[in-house]
N, C-alpha and C positions, 0 to 999 in steps of 0.2 A: 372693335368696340373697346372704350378704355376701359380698363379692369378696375376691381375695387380699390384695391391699392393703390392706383395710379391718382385715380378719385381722391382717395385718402391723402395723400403723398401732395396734393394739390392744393390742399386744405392745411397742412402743415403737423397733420396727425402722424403718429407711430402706431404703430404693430407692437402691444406688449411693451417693450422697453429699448427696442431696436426696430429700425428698418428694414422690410422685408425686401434681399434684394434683387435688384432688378437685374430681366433676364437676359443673357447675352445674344447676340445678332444671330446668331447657328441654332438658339433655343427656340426661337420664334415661330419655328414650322412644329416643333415636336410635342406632344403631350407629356405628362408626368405623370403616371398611374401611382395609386395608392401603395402598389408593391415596392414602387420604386424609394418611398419616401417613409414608408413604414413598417417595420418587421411584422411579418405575417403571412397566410396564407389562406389559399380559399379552401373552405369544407364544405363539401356535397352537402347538402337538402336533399329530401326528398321532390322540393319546387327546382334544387337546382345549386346553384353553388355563392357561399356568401363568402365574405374575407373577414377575418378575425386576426387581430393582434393578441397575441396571449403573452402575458408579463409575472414572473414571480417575483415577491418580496419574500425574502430570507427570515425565519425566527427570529433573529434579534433587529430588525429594522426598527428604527425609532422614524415617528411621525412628528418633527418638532418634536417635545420632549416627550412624547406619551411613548410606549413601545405597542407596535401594533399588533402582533401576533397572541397578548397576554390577556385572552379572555377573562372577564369579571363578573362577581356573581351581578346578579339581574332581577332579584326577588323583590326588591322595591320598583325599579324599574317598570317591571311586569306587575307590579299592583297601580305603579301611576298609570300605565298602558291601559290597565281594565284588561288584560291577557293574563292572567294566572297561570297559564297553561305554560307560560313564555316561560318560566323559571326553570320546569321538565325538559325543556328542548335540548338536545348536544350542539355545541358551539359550529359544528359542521354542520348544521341546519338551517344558518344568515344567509343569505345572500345582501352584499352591498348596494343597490342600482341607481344610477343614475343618465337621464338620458339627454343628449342634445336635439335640438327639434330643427326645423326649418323655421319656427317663428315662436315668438315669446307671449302672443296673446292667447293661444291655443285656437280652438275652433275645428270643424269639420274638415278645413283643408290643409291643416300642420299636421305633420310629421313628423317622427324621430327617423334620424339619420345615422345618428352614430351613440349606442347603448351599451356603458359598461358595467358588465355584474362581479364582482369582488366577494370571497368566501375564503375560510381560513382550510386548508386541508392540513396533512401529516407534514408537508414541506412546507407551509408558511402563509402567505396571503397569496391567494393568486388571482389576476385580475382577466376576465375577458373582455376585450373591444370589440364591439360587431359593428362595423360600416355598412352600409347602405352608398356601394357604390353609382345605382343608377335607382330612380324611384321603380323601374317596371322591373326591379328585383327585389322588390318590398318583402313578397310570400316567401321569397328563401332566407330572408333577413328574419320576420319573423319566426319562424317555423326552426331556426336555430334558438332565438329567444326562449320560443315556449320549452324546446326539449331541455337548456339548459335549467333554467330555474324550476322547473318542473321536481329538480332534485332536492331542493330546498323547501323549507316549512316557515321559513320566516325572510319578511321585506322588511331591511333598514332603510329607507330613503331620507331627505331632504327637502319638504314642500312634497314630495313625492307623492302624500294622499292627494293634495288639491291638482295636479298641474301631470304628474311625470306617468303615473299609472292609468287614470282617466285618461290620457291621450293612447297608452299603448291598449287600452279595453279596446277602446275604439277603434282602431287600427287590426284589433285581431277580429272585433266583429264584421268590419267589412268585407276580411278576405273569410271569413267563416271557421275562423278556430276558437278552441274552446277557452275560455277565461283561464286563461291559467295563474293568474296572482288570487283568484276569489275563495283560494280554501287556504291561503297565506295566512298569517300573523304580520300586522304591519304595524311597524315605530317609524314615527316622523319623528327626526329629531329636531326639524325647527318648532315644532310645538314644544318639546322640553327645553329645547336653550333659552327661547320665550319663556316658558314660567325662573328661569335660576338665571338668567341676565339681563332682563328686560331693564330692572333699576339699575345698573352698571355698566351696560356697554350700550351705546348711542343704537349700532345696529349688530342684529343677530346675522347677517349673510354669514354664510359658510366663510370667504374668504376674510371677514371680520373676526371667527371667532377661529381661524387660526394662527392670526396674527395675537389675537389676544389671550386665546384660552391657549393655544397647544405650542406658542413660541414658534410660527414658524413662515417665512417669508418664500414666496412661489419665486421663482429663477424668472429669467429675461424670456424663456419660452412662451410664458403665459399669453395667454390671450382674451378680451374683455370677453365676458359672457354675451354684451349687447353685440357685438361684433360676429356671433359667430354663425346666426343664421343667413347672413347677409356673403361669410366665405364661403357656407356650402352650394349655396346660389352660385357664386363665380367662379366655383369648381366646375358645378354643372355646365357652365357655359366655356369653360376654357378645357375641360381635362386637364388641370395643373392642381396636384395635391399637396404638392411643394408649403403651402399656408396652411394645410390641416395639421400639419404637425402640431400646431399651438394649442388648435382643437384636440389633437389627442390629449396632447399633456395637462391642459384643461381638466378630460374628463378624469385621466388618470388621478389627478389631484385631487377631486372630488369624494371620489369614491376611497384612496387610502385617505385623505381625511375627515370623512364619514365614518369611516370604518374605526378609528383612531379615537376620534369623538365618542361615538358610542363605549369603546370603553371605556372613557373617562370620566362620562356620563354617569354610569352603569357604577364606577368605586368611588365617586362623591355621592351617589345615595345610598350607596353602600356601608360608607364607611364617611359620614358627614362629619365626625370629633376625629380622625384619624388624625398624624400627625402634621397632614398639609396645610401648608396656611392659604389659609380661604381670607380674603376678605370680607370683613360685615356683613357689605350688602347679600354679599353669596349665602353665608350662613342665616341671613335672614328670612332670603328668597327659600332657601332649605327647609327652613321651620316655618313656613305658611305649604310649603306640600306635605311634610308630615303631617299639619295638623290636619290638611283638606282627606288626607288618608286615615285619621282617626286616633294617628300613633303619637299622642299625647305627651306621655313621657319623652320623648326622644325631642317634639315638639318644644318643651318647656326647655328641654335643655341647651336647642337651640337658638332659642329666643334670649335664655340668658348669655349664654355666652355671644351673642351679637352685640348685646345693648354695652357689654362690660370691655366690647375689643376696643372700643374707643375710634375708631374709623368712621362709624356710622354718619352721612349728612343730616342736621338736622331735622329736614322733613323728614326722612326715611325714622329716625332715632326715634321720633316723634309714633310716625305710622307702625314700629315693633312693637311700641311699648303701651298700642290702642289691642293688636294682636293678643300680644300676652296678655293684658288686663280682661282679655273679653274671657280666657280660657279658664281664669278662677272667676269671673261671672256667672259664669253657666255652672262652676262647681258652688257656689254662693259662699263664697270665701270674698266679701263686700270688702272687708278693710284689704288686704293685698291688691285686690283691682284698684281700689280707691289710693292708695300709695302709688302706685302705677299712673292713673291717671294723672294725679298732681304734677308727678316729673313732666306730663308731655304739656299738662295746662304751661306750666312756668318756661316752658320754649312758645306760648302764643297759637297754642293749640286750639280750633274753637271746636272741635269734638271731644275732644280730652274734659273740656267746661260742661260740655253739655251732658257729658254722661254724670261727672258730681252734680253739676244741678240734680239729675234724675234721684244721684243717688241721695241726695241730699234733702227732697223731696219726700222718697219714696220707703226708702231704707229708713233714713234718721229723722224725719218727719221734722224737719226743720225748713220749711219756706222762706227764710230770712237768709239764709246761707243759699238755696237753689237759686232767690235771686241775685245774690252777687255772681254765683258761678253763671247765670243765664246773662248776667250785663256783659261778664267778662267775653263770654262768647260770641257776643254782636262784637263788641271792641275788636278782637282776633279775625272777625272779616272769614270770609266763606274761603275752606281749604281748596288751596290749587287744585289734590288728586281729584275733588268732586264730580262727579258728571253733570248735564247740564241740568238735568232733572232734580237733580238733589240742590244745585246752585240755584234752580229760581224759587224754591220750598224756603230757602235759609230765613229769610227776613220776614215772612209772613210766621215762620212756625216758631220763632225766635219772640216775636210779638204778641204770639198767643199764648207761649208760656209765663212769658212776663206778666201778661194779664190774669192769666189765671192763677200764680202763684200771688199777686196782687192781692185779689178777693178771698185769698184765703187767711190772708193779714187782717183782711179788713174788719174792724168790730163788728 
């Protein structure tokens, strides 16, 4: 049967950034077990015996430029989490996880194959790999999972609510063991790199945001993540482990820069006016989660200091200074919002207009001025961030204030 590679190789594709290669004429009768190709060893289960790679990272390892071992406070963190609890916990209570599946849609019949858990101890980060070298060894595969995490009180993952723990519940219901992530603490961090990159970086994957956030570019080992349920297949079918190396290193990757992430995470909401230079948009994205957290002051400070870095894109300049204006709103401090709003009206702002009209209407009971600022805002044409719902409201609610600011002219 030709292998995948060969398949690949046929099509004019690579493996990662080299050629995986081909095996010699003596090779062809022989298998290549996991042991052969990957440091490790098997540990007795209870169901039996599984193979784990085990890997330490040293105290001073740097992750691209973060360093990995240098836990950070978490008190914001754990209030954007909704886990208060998360702030109490000792730094030996993470676990990192991440897992490789047999397929990337999920479903009743994917799998994890190869799951590693990452935790800081006394000596440093230390990483376990558990393979799944045949699926009819699933229960000893699990059954190491459940006892190791079993130590830990908190789950960092990566998507890992939607995709990576839903598959392993599943998988431990089948064989009949107890949930063992369900009395967890769990941080996804692609829901936080989402809220503080979304305006900045095109995409939040893991491997996007350590090219961009942590400086740092994966080696010629890598392997695509779409790639990688399709080699455990042709593992199965060949016993040649020779191509999961890329998969390990993959996973390894993942999880110290998970783990890397999180604390860098964890001392930009820590410490958001520190002395790092954040651009704009970041300290913008900052000061709309303060304020979603209540933390007002810290909020204002951030908001100012975004609009004054000067980097800001116009729309984005525009959408800070709608932010800020709304936060003396709510305190009825009308002329600072009203100052505020003006800077975003004179960028073509048609919300910036529409809130002077209001105020101009409502506050200073002047109709003659709401409607210049209600024309200005048809003129400026419905803002791109709008949803569609608000996009098909604009022209009709736009006409009705017009109108009604009309009849209040009228003698």
């Amino acid at each position: 049967m030709e292998s995948l590679f060969d398949r690949l190789k046929s099509l004019g594709v690579q493996v990662g950034a080299k050629e995986t290669p081909a095996r010699l004429p003596e090779e062809e009768s022989r298998e290549f077990p996991i042991q052969e190709v990957v440091p490790g060893e098997d540990v007795l289960t209870p169901f039996g015996p599984v193979f784990v790679s085990r890997k330490l990272y040293g105290p001073e390892t740097l992750q691209g430029s973060v360093p990995l071992c240098e836990f950070r406070e978490v008190e914001i963190l754990a209030e954007w989490n909704r886990t208060p609890e998360l702030k109490d916990l000792h730094p030996h209570s993470y676990l990192f996880l991440d897992a490789e599946t047999s397929g990337l849609s999920g479903g009743a019949g994917t799998f994890a194959f190869l799951v590693g858990i990452g935790f800081l101890s006394p000596q440093g980060f230390e990483l376990h790999q558990i393979f799944l070298r045949d699926p009819g060894m699933e229960a000893a595969f699990l059954a190491y999972i459940e006892q190791l995490a079993a130590r830990f009180k908190v789950i960092v993952s990566f998507n890992g609510k939607a995709f990576d723990i839903p598959l392993l519940n599943t998988r431990f219901t089948l064989y009949g063991f107890q949930n063992v992530f369900s009395e967890h603490v769990h941080v996804d961090l692609l829901q936080l790199a989402r809220r503080l990159w979304r305006d900045r970086l095109p995409s939040r994957r893991l491997g996007s945001l350590e090219n961009e956030i942590l400086g740092l570019e994966r080696t010629a080992e890598e392997v695509p993540g779409w790639m990688v349920p399709e080699l455990y297949i042709d593992y199965l079918d060949h016993q040649d482990a020779r191509p999961l190396q890329g998969v390990f290193y993959h996973n390894d990757m993942d999880i110290v820069s998970m783990a890397a992430l999180f604390h860098l995470c964890a001392d930009i909401l820590a410490q958001p006016n520190s002395s790092r230079s954040l651009p704009g948009l970041d300290r913008a994205a900052l000061a709309r989660l303060y304020e979603d957290l209540g933390r007002i002051p810290q909020a204002l400070n951030l908001y100012e200091s975004a609009l004054q870095q000067g980097d800001l894109p116009p729309i984005h300049f525009a959408q800070t200074l709608h932010r800020y204006a709304r936060i003396f709103k709510r305190r009825g401090d009308w002329q600072t919002a009203a100052d505020l709003w003006s800077r975003a009206a004179d960028l073509g702002d048609a919300e910036a207009c529409i809130e002077l009209a209001k105020y101009c209407e409502h506050q200073l009971r002047h109709p003659g001025e709401a409607i210049i600022w209600t024309q200005r805002a048809l003129q400026a044409g419905i803002p791109t961030h709008w949803t569609p719902a608000q996009c098909r409201d604009f022209d009709s609610e736009i006409h009705k204030r017009l109108a009604r600011l009309k009849r209040l002219l009228a003698p």
